[in-house]
Every structure is written in structure tokens, then in C-alpha cells.
CHARMM internal coordinates of N, CA and C (Angstrom, degrees):
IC EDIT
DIST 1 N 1 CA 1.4586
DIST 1 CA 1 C 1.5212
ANGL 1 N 1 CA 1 C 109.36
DIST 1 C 2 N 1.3422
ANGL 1 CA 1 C 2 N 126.51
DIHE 1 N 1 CA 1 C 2 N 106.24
DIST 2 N 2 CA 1.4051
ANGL 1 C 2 N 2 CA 132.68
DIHE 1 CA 1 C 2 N 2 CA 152.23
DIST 2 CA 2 C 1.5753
ANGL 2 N 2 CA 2 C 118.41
DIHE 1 C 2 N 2 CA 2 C -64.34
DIST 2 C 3 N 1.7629
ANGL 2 CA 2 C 3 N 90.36
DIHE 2 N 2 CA 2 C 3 N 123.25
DIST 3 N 3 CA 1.7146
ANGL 2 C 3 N 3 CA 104.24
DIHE 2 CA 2 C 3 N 3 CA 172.88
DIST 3 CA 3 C 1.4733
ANGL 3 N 3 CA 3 C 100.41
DIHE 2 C 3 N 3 CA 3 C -75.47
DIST 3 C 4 N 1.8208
ANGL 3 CA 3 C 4 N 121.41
DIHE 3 N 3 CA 3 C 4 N -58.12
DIST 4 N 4 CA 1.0401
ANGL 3 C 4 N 4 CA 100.53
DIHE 3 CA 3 C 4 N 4 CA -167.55
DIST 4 CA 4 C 1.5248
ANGL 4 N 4 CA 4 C 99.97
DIHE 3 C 4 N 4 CA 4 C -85.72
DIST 4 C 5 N 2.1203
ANGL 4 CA 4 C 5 N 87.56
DIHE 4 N 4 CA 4 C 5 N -175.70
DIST 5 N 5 CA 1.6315
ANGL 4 C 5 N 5 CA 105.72
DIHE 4 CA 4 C 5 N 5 CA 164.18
DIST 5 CA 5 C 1.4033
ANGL 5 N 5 CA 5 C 138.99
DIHE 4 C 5 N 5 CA 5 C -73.94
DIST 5 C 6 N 0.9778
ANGL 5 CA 5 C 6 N 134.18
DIHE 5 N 5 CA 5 C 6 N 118.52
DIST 6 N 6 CA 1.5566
ANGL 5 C 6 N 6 CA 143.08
DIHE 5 CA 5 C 6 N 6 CA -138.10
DIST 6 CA 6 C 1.7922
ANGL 6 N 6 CA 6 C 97.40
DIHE 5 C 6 N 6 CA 6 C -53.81
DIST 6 C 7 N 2.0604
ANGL 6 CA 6 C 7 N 100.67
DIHE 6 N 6 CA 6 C 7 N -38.15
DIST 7 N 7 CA 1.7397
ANGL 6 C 7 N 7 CA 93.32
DIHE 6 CA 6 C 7 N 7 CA 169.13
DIST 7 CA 7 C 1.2344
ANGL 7 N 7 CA 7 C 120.29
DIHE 6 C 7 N 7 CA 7 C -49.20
DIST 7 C 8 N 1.3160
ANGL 7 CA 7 C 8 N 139.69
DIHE 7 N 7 CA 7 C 8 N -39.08
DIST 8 N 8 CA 1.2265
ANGL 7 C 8 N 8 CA 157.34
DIHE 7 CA 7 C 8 N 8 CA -134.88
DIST 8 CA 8 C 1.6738
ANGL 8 N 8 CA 8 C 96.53
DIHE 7 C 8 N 8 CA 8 C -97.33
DIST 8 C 9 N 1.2292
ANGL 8 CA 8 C 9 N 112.57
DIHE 8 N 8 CA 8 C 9 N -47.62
DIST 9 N 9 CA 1.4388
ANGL 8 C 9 N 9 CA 136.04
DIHE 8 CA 8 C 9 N 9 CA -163.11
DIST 9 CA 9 C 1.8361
ANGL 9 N 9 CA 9 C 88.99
DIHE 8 C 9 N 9 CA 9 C -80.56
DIST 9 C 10 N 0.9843
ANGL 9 CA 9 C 10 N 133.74
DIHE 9 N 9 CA 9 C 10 N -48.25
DIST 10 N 10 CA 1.9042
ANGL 9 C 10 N 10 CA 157.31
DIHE 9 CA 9 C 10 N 10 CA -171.19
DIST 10 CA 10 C 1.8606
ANGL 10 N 10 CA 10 C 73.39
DIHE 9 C 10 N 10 CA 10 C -58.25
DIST 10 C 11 N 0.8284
ANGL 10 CA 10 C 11 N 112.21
DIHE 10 N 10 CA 10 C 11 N -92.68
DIST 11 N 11 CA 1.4805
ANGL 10 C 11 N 11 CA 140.18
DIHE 10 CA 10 C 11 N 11 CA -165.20
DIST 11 CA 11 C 1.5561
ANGL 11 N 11 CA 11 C 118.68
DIHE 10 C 11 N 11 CA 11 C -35.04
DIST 11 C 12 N 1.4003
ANGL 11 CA 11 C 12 N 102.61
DIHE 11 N 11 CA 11 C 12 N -41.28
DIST 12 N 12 CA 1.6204
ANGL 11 C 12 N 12 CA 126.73
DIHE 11 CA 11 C 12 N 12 CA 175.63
DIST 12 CA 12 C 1.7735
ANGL 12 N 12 CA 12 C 101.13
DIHE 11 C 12 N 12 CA 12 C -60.47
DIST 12 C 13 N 1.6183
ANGL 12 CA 12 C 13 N 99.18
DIHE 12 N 12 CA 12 C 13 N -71.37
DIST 13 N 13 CA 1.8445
ANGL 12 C 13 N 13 CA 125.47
DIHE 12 CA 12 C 13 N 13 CA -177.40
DIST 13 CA 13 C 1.8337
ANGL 13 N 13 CA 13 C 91.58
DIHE 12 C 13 N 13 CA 13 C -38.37
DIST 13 C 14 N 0.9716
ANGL 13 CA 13 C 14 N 97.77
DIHE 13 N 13 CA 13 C 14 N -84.12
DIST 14 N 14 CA 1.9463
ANGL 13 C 14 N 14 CA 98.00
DIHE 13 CA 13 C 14 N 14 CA -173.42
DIST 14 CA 14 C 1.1512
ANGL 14 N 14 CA 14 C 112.67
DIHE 13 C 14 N 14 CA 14 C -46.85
DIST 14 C 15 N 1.2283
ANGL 14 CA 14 C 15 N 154.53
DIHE 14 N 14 CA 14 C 15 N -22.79
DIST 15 N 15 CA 1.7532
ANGL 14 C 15 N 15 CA 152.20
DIHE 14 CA 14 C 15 N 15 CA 152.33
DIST 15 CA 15 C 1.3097
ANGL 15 N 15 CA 15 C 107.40
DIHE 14 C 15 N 15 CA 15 C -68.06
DIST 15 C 16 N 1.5084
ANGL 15 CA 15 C 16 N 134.94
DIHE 15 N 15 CA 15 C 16 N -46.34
DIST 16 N 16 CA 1.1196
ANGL 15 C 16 N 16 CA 98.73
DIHE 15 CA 15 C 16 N 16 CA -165.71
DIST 16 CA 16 C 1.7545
ANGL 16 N 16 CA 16 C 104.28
DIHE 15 C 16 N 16 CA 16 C -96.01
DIST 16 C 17 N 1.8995
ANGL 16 CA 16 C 17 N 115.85
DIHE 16 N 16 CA 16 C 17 N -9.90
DIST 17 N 17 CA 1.5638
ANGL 16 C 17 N 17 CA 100.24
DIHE 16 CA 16 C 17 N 17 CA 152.82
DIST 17 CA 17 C 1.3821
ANGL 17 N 17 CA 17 C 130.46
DIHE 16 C 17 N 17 CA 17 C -33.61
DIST 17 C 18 N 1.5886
ANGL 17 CA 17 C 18 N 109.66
DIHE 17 N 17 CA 17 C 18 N -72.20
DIST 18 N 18 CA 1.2790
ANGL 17 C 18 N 18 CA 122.27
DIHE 17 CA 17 C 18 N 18 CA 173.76
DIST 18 CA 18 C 1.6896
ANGL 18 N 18 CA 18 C 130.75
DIHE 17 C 18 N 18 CA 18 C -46.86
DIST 18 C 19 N 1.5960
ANGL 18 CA 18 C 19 N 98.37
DIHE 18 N 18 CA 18 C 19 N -8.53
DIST 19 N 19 CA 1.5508
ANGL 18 C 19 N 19 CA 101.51
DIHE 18 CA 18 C 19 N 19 CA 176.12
DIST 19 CA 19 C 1.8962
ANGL 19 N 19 CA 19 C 98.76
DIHE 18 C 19 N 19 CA 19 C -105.44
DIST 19 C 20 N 1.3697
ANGL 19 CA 19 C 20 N 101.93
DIHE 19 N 19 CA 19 C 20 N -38.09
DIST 20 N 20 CA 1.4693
ANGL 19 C 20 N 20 CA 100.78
DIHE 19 CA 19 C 20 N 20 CA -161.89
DIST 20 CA 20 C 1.4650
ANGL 20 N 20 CA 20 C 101.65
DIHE 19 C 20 N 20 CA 20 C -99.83
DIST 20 C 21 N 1.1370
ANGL 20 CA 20 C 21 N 125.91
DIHE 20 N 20 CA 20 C 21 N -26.51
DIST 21 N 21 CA 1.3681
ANGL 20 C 21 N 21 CA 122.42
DIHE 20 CA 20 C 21 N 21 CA -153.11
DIST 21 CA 21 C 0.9984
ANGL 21 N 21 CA 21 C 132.27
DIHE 20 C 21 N 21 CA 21 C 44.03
DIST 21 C 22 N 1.3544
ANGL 21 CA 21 C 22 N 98.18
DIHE 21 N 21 CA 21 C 22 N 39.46
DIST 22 N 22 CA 1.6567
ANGL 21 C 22 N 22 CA 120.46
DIHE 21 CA 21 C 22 N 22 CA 156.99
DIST 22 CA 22 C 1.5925
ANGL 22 N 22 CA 22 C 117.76
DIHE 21 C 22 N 22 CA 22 C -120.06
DIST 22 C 23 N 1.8669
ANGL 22 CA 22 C 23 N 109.76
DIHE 22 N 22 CA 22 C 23 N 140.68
DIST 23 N 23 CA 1.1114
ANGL 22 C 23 N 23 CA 97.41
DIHE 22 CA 22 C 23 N 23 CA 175.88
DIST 23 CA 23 C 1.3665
ANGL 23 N 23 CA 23 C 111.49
DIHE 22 C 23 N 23 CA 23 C -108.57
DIST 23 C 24 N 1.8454
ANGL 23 CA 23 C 24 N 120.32
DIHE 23 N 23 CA 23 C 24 N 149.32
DIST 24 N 24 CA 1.1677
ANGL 23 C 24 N 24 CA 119.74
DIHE 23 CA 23 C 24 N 24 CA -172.83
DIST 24 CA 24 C 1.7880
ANGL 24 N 24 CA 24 C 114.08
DIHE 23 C 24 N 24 CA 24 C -104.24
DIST 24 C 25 N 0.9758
ANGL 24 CA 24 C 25 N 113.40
DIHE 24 N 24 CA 24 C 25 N 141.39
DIST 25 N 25 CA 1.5673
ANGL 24 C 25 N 25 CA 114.70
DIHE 24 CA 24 C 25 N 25 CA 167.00
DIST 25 CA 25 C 1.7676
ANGL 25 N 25 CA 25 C 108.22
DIHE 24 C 25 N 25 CA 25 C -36.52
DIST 25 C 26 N 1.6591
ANGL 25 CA 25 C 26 N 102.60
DIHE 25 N 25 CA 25 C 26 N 171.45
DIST 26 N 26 CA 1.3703
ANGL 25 C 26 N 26 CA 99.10
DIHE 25 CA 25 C 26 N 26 CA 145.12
DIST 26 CA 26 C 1.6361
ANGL 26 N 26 CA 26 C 130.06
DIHE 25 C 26 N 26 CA 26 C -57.72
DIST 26 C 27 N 1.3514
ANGL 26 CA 26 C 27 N 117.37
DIHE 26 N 26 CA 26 C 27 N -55.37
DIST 27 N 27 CA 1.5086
ANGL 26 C 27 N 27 CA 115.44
DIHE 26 CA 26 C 27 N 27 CA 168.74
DIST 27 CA 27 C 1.5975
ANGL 27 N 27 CA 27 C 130.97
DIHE 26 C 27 N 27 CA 27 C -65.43
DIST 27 C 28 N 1.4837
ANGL 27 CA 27 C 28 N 94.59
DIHE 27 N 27 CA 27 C 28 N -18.83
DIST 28 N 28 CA 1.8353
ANGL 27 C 28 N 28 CA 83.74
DIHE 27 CA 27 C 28 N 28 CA -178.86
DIST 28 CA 28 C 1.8517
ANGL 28 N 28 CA 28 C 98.42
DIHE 27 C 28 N 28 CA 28 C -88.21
DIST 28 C 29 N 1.8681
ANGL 28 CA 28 C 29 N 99.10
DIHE 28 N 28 CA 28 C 29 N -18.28
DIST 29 N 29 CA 1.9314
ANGL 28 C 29 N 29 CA 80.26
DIHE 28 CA 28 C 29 N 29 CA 178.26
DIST 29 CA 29 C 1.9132
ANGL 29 N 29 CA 29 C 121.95
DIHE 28 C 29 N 29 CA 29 C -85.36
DIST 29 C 30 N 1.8057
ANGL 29 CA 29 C 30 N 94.36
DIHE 29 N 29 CA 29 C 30 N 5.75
DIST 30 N 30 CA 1.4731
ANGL 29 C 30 N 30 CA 101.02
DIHE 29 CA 29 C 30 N 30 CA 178.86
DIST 30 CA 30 C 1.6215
ANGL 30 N 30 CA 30 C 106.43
DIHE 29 C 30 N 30 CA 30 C -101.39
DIST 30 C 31 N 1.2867
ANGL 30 CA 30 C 31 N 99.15
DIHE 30 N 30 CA 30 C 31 N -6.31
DIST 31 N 31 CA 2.0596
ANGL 30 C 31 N 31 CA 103.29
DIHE 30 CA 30 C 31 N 31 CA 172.69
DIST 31 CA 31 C 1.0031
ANGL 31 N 31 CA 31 C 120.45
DIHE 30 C 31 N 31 CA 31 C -77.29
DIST 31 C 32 N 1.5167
ANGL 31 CA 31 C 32 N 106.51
DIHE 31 N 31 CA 31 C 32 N -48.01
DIST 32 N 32 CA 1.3971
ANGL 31 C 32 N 32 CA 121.56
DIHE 31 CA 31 C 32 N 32 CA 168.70
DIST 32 CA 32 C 1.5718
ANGL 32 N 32 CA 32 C 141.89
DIHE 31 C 32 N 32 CA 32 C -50.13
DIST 32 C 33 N 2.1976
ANGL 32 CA 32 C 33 N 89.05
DIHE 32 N 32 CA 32 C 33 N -51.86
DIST 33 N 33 CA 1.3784
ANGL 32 C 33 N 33 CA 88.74
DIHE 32 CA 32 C 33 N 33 CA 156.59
DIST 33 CA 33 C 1.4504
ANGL 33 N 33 CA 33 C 142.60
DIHE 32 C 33 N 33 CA 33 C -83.37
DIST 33 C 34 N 1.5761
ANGL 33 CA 33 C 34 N 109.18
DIHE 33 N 33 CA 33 C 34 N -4.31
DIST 34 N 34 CA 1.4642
ANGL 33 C 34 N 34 CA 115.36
DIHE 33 CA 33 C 34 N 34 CA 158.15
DIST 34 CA 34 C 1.2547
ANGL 34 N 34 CA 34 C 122.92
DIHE 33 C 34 N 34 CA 34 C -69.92
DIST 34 C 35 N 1.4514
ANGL 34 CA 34 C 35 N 109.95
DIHE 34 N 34 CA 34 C 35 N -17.93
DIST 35 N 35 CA 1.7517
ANGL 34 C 35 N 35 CA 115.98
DIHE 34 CA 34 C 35 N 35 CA -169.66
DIST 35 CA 35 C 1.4806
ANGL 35 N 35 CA 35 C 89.04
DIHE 34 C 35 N 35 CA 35 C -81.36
DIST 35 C 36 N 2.0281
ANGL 35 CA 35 C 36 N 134.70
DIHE 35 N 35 CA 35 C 36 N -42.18
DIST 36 N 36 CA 1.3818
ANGL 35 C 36 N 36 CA 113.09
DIHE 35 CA 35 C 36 N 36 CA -135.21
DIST 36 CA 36 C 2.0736
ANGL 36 N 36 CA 36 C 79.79
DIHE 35 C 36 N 36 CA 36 C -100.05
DIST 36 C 37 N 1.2995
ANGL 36 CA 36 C 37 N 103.29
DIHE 36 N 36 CA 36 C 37 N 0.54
DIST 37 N 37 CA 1.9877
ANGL 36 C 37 N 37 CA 103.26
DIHE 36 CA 36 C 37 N 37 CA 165.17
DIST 37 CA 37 C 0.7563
ANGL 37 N 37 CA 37 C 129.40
DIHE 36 C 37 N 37 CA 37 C -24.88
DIST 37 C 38 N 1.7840
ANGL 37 CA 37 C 38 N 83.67
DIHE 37 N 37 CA 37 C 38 N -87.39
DIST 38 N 38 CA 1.5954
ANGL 37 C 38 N 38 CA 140.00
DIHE 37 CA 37 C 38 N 38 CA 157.90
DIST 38 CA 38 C 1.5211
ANGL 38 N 38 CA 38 C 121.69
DIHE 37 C 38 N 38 CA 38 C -28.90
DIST 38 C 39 N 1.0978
ANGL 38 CA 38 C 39 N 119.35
DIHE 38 N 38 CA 38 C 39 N -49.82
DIST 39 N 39 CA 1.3926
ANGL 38 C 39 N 39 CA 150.66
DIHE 38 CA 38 C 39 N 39 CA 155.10
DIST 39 CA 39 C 1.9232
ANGL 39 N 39 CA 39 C 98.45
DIHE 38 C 39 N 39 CA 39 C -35.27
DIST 39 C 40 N 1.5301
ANGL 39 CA 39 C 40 N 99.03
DIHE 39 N 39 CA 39 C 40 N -92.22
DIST 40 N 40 CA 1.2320
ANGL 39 C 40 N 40 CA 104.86
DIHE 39 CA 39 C 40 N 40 CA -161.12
DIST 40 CA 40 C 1.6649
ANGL 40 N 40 CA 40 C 107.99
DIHE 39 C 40 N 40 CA 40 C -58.33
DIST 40 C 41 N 1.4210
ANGL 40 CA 40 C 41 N 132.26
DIHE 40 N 40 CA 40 C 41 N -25.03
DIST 41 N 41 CA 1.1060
ANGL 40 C 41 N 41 CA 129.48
DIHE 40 CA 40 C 41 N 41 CA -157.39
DIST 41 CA 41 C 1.8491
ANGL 41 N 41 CA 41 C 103.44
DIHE 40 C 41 N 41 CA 41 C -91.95
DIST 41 C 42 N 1.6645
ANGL 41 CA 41 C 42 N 116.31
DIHE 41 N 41 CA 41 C 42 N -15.21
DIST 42 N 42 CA 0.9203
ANGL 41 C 42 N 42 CA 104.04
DIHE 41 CA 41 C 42 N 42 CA 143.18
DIST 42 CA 42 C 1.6534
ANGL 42 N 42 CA 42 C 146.20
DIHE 41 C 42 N 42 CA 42 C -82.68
DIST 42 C 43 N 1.3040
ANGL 42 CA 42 C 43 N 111.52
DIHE 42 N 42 CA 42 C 43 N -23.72
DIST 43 N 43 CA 1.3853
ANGL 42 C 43 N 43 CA 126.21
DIHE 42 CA 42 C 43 N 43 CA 170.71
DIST 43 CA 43 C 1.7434
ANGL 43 N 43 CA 43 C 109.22
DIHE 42 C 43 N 43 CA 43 C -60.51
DIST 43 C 44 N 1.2005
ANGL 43 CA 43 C 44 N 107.20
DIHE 43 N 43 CA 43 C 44 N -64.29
DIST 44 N 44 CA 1.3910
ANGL 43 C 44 N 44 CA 112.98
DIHE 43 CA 43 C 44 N 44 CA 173.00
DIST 44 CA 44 C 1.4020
ANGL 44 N 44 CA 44 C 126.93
DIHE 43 C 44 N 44 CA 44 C -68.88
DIST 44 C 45 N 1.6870
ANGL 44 CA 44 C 45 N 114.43
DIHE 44 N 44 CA 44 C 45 N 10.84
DIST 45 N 45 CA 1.6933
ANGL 44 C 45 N 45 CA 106.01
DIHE 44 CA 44 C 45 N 45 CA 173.72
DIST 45 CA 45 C 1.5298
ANGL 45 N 45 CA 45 C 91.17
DIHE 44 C 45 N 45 CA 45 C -76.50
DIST 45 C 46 N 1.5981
ANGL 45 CA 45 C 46 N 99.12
DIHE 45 N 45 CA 45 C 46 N 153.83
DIST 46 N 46 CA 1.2241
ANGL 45 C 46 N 46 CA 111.69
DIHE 45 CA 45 C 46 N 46 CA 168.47
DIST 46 CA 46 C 1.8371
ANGL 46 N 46 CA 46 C 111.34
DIHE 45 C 46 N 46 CA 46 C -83.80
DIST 46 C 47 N 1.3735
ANGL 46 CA 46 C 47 N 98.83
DIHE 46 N 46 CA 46 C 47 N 158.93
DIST 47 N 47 CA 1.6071
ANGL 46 C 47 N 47 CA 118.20
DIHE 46 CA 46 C 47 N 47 CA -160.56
DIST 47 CA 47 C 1.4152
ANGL 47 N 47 CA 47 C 73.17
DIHE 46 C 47 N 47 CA 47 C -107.07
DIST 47 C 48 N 1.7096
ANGL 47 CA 47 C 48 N 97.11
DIHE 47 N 47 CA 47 C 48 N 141.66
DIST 48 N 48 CA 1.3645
ANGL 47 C 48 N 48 CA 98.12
DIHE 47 CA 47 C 48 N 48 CA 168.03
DIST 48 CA 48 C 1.2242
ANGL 48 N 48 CA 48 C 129.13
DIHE 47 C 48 N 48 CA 48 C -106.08
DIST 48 C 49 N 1.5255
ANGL 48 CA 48 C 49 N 128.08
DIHE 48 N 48 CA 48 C 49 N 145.64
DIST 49 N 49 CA 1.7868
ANGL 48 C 49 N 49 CA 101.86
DIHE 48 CA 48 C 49 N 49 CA -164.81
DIST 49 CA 49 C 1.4679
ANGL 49 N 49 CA 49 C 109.71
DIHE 48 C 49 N 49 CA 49 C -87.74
DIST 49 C 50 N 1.0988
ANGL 49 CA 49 C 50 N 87.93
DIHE 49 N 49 CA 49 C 50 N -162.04
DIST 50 N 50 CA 2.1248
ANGL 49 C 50 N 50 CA 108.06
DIHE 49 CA 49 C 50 N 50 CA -151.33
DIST 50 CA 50 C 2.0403
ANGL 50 N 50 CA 50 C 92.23
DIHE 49 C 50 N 50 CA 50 C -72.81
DIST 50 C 51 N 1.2844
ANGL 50 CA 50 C 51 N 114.58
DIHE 50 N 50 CA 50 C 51 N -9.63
DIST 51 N 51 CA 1.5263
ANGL 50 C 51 N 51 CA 93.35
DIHE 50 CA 50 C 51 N 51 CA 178.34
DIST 51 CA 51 C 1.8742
ANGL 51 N 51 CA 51 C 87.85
DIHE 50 C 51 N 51 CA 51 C -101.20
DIST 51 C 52 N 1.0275
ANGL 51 CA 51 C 52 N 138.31
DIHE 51 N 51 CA 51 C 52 N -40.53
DIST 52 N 52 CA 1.5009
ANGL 51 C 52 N 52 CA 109.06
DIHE 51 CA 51 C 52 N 52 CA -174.94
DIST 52 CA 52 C 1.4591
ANGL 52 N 52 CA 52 C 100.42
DIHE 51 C 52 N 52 CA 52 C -68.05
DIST 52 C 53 N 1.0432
ANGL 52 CA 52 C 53 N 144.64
DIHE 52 N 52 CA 52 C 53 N -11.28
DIST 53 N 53 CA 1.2773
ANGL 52 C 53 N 53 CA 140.30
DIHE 52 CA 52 C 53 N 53 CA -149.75
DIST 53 CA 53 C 1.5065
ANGL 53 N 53 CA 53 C 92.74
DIHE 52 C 53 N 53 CA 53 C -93.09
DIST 53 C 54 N 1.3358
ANGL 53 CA 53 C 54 N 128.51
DIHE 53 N 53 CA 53 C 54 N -54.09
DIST 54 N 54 CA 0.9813
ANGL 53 C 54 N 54 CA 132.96
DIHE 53 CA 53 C 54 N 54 CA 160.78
DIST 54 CA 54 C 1.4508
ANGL 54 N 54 CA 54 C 123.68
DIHE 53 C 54 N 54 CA 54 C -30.89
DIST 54 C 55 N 1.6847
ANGL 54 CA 54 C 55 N 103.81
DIHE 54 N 54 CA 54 C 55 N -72.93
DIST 55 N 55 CA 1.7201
ANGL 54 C 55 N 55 CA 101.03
DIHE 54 CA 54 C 55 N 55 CA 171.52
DIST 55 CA 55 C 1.7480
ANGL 55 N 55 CA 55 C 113.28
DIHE 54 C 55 N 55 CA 55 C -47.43
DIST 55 C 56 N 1.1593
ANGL 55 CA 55 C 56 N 110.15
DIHE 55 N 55 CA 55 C 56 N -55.97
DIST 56 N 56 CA 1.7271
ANGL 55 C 56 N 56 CA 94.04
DIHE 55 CA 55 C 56 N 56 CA 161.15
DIST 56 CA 56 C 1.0435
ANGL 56 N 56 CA 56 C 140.97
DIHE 55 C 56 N 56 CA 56 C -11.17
DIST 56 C 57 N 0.9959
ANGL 56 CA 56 C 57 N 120.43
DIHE 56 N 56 CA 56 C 57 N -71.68
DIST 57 N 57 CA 1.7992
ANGL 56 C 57 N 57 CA 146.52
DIHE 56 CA 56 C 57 N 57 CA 172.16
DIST 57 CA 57 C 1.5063
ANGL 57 N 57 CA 57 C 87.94
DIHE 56 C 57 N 57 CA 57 C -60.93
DIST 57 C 58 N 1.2823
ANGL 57 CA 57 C 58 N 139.30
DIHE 57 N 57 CA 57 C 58 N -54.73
DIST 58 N 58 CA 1.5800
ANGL 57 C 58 N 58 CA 121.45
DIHE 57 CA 57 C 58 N 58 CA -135.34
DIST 58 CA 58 C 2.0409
ANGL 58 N 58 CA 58 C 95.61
DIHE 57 C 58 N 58 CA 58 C -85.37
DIST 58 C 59 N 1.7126
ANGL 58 CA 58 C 59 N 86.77
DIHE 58 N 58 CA 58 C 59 N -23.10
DIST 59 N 59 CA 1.9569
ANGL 58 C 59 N 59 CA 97.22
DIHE 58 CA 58 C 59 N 59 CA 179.49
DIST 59 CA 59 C 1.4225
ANGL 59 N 59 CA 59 C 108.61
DIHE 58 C 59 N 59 CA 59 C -89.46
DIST 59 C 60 N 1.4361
ANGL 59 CA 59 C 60 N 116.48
DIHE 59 N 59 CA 59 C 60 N -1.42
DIST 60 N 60 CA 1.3001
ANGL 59 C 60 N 60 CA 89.67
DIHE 59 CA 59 C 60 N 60 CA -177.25
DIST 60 CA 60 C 1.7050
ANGL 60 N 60 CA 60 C 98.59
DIHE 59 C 60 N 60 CA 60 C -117.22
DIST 60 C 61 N 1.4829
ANGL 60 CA 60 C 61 N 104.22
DIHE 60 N 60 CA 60 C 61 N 2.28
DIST 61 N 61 CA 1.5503
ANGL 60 C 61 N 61 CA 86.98
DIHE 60 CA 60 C 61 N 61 CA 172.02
DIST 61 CA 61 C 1.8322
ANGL 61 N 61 CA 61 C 128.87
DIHE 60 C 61 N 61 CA 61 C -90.59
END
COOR INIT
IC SEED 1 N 1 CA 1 C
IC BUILD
């Protein structure tokens, strides 16, 4: 079962050839791009500052 769209997956395979010079299956270029997601969607969550951080604590006690 593919999450993504096979364009997406087309699109993934030819970037990371041209970087790695390696070519990936259908599944190793849908592992990959779920892994570099996964990846970005933790780097890029936002940190929350010291006043929600606060309400946090004050709702969860």
C-alpha cells in the first residue's frame, strides 16, 4: 500500500539518483521519503515559548 502519489514517488527516485547515484525501487523511494517527512516534521515543529509553556503546566496540573 502506497501513502504517497506515485508522481511524488517519480520525483523522489530522480533526486535522490542525481544526488546519490543510486537507483531506488518503488518501496525503498517511499521509505525514504517517509523517513526524510518524519525527519523534517520533527526538526521543524515549533518549540513552544515560556508563556504557552506555562499555560501547559498550569492545565495539566
Amino acid at each position: 500500500m502506497t501513502i504517497l502519489p506515485k508522481e511524488v514517488l517519480k520525483k523522489f527516485q530522480v533526486l535522490y539518483l542525481q544526488h546519490y547515484h543510486t537507483r531506488l525501487s518503488d518501496e525503498q523511494a517511499e521509505e525514504k521519503a517517509l523517513q526524510l517527512l518524519r525527519l523534517f516534521r520533527i526538526v521543524y515543529h515549533p518549540i513552544p515559548n515560556q508563556i504557552e509553556m506555562k499555560k501547559y503546566e498550569t492545565n495539566k496540573a
